[in-house]
PDB file with SEQRES, HELIX, SHEET and CRYST1 records, atoms N, CA, C and O in Angstrom:
SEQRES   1 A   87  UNK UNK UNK UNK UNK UNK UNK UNK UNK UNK UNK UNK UNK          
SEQRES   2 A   87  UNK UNK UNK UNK UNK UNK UNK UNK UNK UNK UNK UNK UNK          
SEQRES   3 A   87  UNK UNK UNK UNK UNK UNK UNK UNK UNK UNK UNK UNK UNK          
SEQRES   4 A   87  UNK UNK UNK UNK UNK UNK UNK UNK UNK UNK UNK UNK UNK          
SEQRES   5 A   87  UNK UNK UNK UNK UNK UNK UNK UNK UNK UNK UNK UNK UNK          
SEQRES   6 A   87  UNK UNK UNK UNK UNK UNK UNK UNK UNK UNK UNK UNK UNK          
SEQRES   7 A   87  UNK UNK UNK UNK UNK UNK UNK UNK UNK                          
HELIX    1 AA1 UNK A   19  UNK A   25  1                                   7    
HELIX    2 AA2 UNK A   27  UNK A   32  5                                   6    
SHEET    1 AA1 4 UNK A  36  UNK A  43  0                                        
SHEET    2 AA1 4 UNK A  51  UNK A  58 -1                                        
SHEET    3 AA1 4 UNK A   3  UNK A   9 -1                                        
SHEET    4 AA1 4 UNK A  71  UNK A  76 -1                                        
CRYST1    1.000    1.000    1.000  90.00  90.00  90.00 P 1           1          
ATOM      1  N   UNK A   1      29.537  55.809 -19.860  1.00  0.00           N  
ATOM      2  CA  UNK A   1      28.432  56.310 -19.062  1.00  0.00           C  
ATOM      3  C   UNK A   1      28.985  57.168 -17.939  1.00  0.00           C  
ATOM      4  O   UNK A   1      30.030  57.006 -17.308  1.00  0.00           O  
ATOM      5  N   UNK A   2      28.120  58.058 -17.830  1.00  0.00           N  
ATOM      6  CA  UNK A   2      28.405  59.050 -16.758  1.00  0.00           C  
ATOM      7  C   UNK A   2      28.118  58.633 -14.941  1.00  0.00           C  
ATOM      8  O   UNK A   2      28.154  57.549 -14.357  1.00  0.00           O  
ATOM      9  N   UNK A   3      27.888  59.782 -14.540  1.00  0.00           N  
ATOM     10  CA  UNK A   3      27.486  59.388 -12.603  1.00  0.00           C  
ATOM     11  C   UNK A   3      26.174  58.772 -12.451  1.00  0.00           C  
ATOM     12  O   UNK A   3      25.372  59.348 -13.187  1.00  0.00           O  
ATOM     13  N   UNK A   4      25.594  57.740 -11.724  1.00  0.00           N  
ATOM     14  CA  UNK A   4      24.720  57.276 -11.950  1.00  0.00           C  
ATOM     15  C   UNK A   4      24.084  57.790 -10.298  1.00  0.00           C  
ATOM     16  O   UNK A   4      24.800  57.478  -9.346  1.00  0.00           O  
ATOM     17  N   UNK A   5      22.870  58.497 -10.019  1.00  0.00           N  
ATOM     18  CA  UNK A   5      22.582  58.217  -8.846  1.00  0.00           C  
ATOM     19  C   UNK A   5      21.807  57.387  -8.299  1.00  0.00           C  
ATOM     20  O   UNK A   5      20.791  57.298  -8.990  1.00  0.00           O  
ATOM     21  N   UNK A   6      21.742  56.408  -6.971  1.00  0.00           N  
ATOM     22  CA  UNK A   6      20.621  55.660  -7.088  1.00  0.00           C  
ATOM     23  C   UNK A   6      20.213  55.960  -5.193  1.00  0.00           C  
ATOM     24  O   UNK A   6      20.920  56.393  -4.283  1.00  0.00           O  
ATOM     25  N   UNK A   7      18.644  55.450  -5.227  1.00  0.00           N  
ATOM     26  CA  UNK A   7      17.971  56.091  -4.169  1.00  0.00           C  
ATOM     27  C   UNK A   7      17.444  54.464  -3.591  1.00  0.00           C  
ATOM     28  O   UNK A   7      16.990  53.552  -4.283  1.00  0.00           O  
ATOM     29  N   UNK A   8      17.690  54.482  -2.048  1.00  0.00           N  
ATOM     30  CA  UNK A   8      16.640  52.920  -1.904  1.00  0.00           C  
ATOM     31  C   UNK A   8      15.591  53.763  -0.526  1.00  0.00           C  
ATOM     32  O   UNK A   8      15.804  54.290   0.566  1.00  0.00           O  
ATOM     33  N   UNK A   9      14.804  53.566  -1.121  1.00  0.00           N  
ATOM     34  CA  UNK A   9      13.942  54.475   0.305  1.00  0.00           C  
ATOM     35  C   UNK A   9      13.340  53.676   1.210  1.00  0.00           C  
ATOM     36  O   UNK A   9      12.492  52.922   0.732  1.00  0.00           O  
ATOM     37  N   UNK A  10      13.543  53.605   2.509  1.00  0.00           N  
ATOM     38  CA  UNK A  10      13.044  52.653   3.363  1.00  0.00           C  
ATOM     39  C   UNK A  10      12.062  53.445   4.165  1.00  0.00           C  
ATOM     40  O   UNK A  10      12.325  54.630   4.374  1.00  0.00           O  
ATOM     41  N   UNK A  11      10.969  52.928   4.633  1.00  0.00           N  
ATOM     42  CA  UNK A  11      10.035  53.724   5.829  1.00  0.00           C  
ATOM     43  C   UNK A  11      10.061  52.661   6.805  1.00  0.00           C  
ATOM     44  O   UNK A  11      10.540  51.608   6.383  1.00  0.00           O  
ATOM     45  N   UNK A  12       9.753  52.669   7.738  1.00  0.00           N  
ATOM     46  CA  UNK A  12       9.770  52.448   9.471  1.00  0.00           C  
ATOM     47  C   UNK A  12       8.320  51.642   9.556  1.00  0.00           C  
ATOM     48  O   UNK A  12       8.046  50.912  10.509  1.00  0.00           O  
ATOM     49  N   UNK A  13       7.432  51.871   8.437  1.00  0.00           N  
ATOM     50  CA  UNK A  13       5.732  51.383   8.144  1.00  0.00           C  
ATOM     51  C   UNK A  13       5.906  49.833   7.922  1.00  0.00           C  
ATOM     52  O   UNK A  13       5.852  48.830   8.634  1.00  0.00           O  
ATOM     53  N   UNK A  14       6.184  50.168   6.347  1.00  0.00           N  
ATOM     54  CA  UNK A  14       6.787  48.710   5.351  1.00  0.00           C  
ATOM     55  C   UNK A  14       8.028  48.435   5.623  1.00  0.00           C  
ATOM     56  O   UNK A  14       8.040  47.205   5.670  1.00  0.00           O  
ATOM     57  N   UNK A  15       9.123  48.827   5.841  1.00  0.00           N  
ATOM     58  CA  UNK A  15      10.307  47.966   6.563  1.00  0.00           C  
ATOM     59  C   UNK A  15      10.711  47.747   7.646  1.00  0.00           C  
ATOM     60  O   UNK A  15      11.833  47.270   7.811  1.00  0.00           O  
ATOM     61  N   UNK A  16       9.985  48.011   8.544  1.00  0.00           N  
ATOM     62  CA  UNK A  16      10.235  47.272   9.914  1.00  0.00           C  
ATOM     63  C   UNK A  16      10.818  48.701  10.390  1.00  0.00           C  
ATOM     64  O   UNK A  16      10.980  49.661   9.637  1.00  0.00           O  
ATOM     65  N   UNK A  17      11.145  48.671  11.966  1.00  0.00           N  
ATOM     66  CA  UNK A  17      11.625  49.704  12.680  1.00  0.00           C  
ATOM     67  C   UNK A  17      12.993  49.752  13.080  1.00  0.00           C  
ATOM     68  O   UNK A  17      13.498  50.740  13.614  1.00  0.00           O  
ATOM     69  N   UNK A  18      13.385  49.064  12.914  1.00  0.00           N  
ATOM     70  CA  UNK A  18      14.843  48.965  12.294  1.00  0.00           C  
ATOM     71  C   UNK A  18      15.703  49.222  11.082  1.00  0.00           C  
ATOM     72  O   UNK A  18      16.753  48.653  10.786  1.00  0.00           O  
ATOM     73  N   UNK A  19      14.894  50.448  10.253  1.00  0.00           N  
ATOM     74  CA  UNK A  19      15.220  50.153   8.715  1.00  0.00           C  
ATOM     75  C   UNK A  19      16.229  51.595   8.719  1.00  0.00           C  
ATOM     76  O   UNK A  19      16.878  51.781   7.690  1.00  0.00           O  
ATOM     77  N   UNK A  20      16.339  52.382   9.595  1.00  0.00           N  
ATOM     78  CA  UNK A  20      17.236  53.552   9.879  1.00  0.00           C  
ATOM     79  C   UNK A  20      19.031  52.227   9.801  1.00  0.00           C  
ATOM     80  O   UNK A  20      20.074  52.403   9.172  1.00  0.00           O  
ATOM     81  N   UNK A  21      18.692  51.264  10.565  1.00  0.00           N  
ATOM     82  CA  UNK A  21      20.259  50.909  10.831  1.00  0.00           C  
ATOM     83  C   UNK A  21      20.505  49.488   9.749  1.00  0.00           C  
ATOM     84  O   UNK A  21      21.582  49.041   9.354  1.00  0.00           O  
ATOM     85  N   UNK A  22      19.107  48.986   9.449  1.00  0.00           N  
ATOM     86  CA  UNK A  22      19.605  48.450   7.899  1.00  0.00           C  
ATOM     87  C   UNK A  22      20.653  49.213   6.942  1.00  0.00           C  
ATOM     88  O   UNK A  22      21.753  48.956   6.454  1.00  0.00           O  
ATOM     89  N   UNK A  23      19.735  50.290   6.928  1.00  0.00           N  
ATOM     90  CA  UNK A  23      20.357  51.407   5.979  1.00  0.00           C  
ATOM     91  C   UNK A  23      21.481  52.065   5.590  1.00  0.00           C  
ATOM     92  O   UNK A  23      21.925  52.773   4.686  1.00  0.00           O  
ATOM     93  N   UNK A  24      21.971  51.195   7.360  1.00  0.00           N  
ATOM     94  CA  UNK A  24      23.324  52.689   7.355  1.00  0.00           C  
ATOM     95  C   UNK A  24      24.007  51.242   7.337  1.00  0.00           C  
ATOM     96  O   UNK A  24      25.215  51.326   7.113  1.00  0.00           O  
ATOM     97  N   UNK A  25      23.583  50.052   7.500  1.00  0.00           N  
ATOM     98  CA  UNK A  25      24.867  48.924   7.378  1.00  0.00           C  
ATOM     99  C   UNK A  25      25.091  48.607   5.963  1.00  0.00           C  
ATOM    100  O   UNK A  25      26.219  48.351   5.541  1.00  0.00           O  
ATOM    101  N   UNK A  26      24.176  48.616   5.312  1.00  0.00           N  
ATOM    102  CA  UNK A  26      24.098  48.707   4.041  1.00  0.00           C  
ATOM    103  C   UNK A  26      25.080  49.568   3.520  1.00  0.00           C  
ATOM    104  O   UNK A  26      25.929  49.088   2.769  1.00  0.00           O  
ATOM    105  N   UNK A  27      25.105  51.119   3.882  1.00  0.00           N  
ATOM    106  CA  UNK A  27      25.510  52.362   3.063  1.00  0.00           C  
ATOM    107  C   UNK A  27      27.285  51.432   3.788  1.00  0.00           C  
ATOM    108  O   UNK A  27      28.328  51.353   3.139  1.00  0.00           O  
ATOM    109  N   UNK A  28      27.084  50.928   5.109  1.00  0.00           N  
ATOM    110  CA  UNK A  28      29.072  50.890   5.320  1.00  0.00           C  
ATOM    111  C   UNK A  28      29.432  49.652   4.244  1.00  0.00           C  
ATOM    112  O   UNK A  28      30.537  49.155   4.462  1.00  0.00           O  
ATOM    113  N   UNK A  29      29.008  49.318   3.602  1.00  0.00           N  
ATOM    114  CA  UNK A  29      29.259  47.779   2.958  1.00  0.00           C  
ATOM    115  C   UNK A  29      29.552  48.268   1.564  1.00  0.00           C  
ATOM    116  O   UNK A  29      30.135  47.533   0.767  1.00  0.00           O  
ATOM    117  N   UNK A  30      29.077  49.772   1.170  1.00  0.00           N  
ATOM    118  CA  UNK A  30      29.120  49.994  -0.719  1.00  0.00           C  
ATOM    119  C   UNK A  30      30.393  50.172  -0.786  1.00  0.00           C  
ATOM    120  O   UNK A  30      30.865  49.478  -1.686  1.00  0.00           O  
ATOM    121  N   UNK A  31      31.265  50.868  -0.170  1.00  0.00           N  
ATOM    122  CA  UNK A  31      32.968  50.799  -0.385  1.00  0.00           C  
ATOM    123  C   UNK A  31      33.916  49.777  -1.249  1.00  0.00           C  
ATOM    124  O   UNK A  31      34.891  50.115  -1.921  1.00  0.00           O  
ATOM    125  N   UNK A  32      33.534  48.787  -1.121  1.00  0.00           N  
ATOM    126  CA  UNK A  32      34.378  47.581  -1.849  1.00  0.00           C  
ATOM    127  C   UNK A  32      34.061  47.601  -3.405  1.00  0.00           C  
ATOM    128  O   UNK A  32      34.814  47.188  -4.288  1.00  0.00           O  
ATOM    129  N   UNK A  33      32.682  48.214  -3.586  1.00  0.00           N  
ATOM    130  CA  UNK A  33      31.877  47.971  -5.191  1.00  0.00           C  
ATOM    131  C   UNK A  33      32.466  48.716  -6.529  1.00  0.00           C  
ATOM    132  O   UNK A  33      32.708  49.923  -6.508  1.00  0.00           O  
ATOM    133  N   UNK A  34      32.629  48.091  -7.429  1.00  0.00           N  
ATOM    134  CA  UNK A  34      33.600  49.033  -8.423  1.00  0.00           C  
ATOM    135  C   UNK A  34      32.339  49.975  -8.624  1.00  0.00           C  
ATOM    136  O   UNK A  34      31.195  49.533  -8.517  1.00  0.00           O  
ATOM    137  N   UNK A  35      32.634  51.381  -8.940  1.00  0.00           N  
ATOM    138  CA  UNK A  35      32.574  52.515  -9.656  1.00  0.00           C  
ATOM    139  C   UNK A  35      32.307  53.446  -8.092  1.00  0.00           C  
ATOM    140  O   UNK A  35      32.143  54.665  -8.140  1.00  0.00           O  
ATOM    141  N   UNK A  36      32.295  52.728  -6.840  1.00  0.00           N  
ATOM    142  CA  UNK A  36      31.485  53.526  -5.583  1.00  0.00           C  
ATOM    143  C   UNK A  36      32.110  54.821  -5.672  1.00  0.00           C  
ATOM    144  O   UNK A  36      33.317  54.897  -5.903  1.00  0.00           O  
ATOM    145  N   UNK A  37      31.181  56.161  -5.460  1.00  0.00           N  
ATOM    146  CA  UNK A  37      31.768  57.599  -5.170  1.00  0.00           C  
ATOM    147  C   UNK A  37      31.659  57.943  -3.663  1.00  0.00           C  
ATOM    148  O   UNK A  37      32.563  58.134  -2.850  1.00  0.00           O  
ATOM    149  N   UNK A  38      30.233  57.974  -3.495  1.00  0.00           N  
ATOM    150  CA  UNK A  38      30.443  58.277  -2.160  1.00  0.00           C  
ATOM    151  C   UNK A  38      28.624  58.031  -1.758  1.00  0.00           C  
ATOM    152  O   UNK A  38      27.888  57.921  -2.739  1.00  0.00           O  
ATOM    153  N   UNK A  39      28.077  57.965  -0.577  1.00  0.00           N  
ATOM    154  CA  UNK A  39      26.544  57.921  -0.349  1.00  0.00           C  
ATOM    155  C   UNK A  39      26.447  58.501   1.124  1.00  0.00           C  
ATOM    156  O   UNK A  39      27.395  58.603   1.903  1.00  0.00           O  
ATOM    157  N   UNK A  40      25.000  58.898   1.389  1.00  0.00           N  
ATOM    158  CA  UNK A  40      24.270  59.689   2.196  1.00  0.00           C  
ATOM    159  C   UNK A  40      23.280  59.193   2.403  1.00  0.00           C  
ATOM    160  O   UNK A  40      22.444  58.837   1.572  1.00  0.00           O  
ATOM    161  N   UNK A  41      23.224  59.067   3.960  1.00  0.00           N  
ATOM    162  CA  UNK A  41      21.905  58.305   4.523  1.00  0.00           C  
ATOM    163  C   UNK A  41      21.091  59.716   4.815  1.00  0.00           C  
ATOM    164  O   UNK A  41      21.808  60.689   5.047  1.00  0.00           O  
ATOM    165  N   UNK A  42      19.962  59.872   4.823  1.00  0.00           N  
ATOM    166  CA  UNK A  42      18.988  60.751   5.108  1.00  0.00           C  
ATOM    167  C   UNK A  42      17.714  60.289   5.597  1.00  0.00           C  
ATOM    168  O   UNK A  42      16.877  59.585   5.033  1.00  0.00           O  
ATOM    169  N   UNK A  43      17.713  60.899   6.949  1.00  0.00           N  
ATOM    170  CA  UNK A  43      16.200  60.641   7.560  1.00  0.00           C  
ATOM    171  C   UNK A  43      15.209  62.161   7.691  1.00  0.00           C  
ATOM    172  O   UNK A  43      15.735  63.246   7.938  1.00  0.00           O  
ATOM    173  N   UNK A  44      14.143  62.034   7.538  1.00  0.00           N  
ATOM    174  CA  UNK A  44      13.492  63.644   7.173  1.00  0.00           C  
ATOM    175  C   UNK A  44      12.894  63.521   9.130  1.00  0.00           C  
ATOM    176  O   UNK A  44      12.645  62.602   9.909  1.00  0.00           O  
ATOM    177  N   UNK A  45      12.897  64.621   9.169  1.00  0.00           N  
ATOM    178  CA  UNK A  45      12.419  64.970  11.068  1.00  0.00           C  
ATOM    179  C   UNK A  45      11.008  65.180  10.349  1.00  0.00           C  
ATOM    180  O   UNK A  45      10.043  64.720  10.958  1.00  0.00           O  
ATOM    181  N   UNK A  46      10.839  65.624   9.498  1.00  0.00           N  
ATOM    182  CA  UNK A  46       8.995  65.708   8.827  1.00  0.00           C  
ATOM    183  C   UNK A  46       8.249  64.718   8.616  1.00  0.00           C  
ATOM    184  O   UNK A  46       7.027  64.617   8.728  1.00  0.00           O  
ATOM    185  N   UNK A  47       9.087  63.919   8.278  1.00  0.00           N  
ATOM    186  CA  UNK A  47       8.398  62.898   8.219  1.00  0.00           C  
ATOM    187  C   UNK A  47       9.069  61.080   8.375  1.00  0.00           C  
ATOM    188  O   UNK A  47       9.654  60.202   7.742  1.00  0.00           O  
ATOM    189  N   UNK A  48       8.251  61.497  10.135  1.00  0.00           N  
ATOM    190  CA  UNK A  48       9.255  60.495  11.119  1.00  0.00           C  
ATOM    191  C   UNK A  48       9.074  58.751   9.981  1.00  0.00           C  
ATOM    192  O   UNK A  48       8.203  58.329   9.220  1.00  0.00           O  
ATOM    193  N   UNK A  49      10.539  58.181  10.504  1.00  0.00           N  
ATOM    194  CA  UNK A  49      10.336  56.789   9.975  1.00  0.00           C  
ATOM    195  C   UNK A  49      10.884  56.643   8.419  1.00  0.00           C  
ATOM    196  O   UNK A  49      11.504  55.633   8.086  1.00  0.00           O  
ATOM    197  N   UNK A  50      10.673  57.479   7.695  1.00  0.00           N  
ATOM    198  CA  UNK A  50      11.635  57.617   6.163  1.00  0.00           C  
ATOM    199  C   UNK A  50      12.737  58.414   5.800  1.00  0.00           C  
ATOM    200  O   UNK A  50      12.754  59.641   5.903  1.00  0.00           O  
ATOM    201  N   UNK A  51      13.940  57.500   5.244  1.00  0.00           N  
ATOM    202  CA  UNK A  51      15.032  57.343   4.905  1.00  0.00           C  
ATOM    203  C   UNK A  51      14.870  56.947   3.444  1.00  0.00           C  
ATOM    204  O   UNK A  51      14.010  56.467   2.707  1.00  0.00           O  
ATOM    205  N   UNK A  52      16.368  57.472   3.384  1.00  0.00           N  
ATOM    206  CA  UNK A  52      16.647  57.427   2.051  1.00  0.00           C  
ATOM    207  C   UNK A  52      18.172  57.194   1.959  1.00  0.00           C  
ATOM    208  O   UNK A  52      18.926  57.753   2.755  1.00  0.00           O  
ATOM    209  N   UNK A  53      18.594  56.436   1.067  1.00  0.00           N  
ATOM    210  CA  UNK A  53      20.071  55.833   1.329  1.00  0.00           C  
ATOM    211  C   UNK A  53      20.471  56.213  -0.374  1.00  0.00           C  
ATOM    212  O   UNK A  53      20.127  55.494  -1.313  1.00  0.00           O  
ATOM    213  N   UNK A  54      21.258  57.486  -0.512  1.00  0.00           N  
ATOM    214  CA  UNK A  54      21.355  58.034  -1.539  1.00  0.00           C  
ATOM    215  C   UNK A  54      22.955  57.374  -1.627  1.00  0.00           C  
ATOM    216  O   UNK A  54      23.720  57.251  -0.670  1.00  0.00           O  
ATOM    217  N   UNK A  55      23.223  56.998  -3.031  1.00  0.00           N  
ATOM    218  CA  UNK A  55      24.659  56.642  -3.448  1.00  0.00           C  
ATOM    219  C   UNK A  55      24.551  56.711  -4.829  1.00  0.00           C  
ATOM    220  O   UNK A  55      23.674  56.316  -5.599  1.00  0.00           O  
ATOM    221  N   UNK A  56      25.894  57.444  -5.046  1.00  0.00           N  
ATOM    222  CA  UNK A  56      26.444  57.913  -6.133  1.00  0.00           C  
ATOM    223  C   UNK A  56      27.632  57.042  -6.879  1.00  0.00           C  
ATOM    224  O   UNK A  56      28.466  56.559  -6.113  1.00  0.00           O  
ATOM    225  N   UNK A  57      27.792  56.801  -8.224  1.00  0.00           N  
ATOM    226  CA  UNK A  57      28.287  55.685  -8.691  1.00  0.00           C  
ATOM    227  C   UNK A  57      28.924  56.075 -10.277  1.00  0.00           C  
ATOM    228  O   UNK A  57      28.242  56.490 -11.214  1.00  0.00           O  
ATOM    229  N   UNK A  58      30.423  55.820 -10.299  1.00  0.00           N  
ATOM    230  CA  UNK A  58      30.595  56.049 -11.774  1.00  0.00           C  
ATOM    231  C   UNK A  58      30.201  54.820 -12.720  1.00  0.00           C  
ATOM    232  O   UNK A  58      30.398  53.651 -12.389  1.00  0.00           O  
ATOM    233  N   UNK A  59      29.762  55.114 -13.640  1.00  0.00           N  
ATOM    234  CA  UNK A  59      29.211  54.201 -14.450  1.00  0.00           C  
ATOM    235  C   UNK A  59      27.618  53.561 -14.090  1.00  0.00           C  
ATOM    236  O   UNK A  59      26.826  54.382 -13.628  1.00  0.00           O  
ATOM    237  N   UNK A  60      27.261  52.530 -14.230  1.00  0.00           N  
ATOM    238  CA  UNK A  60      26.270  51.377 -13.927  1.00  0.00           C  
ATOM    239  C   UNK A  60      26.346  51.005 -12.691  1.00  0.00           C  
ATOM    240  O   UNK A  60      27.355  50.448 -12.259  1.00  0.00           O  
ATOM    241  N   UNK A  61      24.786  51.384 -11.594  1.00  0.00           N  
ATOM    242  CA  UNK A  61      25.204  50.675 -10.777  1.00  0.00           C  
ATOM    243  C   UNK A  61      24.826  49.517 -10.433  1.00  0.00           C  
ATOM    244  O   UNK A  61      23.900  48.892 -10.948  1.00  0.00           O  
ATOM    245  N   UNK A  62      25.715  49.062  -9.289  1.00  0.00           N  
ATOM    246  CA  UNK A  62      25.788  47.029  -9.551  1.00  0.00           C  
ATOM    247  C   UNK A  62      24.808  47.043  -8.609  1.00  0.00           C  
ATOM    248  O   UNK A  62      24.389  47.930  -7.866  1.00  0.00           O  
ATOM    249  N   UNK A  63      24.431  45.572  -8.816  1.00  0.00           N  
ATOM    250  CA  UNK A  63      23.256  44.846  -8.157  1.00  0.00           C  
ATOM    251  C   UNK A  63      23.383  45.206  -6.512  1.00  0.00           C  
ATOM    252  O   UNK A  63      24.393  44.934  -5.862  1.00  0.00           O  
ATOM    253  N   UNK A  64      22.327  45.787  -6.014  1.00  0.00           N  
ATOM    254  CA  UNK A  64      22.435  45.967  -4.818  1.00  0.00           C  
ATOM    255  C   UNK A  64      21.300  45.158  -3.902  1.00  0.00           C  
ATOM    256  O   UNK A  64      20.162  45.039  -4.356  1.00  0.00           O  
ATOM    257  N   UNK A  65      21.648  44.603  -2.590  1.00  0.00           N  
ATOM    258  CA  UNK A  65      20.348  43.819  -2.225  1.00  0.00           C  
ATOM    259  C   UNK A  65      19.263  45.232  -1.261  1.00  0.00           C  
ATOM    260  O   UNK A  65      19.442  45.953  -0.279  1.00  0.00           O  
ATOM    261  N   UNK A  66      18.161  45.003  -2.271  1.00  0.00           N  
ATOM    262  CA  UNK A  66      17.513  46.245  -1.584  1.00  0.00           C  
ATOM    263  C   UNK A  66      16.463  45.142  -0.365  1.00  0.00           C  
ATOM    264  O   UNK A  66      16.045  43.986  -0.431  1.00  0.00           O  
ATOM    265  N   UNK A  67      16.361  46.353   0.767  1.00  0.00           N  
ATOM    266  CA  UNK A  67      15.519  45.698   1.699  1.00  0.00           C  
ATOM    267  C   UNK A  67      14.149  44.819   1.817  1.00  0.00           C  
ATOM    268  O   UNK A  67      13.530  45.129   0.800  1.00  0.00           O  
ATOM    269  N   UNK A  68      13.671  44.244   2.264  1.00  0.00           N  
ATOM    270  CA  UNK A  68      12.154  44.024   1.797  1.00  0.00           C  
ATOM    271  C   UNK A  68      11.458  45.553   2.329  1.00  0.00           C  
ATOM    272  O   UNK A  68      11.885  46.393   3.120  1.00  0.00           O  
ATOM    273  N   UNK A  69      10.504  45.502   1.710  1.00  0.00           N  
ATOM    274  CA  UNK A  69      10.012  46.634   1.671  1.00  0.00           C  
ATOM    275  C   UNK A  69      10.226  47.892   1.313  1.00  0.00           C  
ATOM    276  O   UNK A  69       9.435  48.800   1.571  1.00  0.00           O  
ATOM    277  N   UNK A  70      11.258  48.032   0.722  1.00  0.00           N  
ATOM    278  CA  UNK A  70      12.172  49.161   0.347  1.00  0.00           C  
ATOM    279  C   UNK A  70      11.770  49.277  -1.027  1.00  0.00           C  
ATOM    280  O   UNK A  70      11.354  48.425  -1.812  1.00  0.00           O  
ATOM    281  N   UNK A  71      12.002  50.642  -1.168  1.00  0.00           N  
ATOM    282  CA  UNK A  71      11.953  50.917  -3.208  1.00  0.00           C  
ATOM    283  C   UNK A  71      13.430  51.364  -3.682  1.00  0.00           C  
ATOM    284  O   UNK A  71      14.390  51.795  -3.043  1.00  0.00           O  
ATOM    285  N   UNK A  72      13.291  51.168  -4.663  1.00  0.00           N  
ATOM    286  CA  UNK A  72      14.587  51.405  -5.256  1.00  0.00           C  
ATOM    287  C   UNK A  72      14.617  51.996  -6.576  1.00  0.00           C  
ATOM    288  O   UNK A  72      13.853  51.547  -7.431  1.00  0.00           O  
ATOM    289  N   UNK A  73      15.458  53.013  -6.866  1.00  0.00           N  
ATOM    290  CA  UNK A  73      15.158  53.899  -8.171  1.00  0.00           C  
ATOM    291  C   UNK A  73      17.042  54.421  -8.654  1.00  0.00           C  
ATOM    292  O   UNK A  73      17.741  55.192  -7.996  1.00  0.00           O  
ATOM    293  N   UNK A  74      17.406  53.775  -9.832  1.00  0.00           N  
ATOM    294  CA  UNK A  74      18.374  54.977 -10.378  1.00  0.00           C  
ATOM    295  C   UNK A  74      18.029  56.122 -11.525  1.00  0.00           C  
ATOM    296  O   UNK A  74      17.226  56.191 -12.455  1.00  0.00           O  
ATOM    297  N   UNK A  75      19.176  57.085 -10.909  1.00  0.00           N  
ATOM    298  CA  UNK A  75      18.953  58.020 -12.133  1.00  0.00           C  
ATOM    299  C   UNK A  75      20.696  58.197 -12.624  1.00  0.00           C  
ATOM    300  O   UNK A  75      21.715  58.035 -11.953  1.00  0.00           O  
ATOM    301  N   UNK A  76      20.509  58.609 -14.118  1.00  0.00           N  
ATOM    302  CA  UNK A  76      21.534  59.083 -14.755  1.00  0.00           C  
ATOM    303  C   UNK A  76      21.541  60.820 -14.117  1.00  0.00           C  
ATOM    304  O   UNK A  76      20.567  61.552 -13.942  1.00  0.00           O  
ATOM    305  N   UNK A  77      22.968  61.099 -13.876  1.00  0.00           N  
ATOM    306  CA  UNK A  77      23.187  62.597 -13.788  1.00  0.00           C  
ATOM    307  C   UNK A  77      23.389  63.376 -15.345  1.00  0.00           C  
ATOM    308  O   UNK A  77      24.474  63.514 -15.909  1.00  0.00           O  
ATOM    309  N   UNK A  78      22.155  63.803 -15.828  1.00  0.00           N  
ATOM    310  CA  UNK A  78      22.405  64.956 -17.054  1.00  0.00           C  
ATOM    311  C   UNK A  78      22.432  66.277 -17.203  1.00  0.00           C  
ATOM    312  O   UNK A  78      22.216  66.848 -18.273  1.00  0.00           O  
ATOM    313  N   UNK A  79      22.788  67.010 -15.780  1.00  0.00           N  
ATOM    314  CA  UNK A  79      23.213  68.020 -15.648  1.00  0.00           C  
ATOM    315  C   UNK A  79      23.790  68.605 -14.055  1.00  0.00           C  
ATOM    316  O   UNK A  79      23.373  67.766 -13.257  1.00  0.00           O  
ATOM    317  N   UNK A  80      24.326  69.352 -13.523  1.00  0.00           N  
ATOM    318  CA  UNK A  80      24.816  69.319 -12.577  1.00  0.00           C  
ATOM    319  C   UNK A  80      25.353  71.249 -12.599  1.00  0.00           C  
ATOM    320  O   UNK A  80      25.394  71.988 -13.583  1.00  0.00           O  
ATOM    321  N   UNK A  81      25.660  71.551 -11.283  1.00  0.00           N  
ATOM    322  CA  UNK A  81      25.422  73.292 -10.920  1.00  0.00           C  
ATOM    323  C   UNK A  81      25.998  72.790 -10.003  1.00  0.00           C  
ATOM    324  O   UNK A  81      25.741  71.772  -9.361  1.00  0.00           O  
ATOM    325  N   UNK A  82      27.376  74.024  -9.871  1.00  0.00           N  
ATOM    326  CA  UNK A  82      28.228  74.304  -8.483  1.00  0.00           C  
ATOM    327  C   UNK A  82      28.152  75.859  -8.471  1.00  0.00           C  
ATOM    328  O   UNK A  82      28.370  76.497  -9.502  1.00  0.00           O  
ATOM    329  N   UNK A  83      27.835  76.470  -7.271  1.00  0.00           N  
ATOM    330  CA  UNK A  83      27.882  77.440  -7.292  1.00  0.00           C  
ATOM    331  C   UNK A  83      29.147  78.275  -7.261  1.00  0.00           C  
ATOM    332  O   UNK A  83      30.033  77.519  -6.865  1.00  0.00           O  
ATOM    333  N   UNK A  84      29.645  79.476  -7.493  1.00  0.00           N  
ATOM    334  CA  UNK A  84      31.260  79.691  -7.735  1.00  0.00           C  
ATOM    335  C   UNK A  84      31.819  80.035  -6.482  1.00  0.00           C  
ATOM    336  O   UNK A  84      31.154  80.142  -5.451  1.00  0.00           O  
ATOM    337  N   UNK A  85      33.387  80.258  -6.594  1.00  0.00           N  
ATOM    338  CA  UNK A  85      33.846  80.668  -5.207  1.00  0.00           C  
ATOM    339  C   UNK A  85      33.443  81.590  -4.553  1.00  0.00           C  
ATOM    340  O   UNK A  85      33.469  82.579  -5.286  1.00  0.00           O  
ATOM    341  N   UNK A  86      33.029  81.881  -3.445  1.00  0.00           N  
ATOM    342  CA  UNK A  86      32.469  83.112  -2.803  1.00  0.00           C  
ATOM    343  C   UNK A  86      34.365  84.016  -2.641  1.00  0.00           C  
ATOM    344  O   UNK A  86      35.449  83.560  -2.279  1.00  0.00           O  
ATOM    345  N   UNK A  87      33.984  85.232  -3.060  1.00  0.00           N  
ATOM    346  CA  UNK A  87      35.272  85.849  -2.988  1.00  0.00           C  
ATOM    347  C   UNK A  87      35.545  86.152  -1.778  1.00  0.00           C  
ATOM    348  O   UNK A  87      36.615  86.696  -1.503  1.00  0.00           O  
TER     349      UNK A  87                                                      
END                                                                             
């Protein structure tokens, strides 16, 4: 199996107002997990209170404890675009 991406989206509504630093204690804790690549916390200024705790994973990813209130979604990567060297 290829890169797996997976998304846990927290809002500030349904997970409490503290779910910005759940998020990011969470994202410091994936390091130890076999296949970890790398992850990205994201909060939108558009729309105050939701995050998204994006991590990237070779293979299957392992059981993660998602927040209460949080959703959680993986995807398989089946295609991928780098743009070329700028000369």
């Amino acid at each position: 199996m290829g890169v797996q991406v997976h998304y846990i989206e927290g809002h500030s509504d349904r997970c409490g107002p503290d779910i910005t630093l759940r998020l990011s204690d969470l994202m410091a804790g994936l390091g130890h997990l076999p296949g970890f690549v790398g992850a990205d916390l994201l909060c939108s200024p558009d729309q105050p209170g939701l995050c998204l705790l994006e991590s990237r994973w070779q293979g299957d990813v392992p059981p993660l404890e998602v927040p209460v209130g949080c959703r959680a979604w993986a995807f398989t990567v089946t295609e991928s675009w780098t743009p070329p060297p700028q000369a």
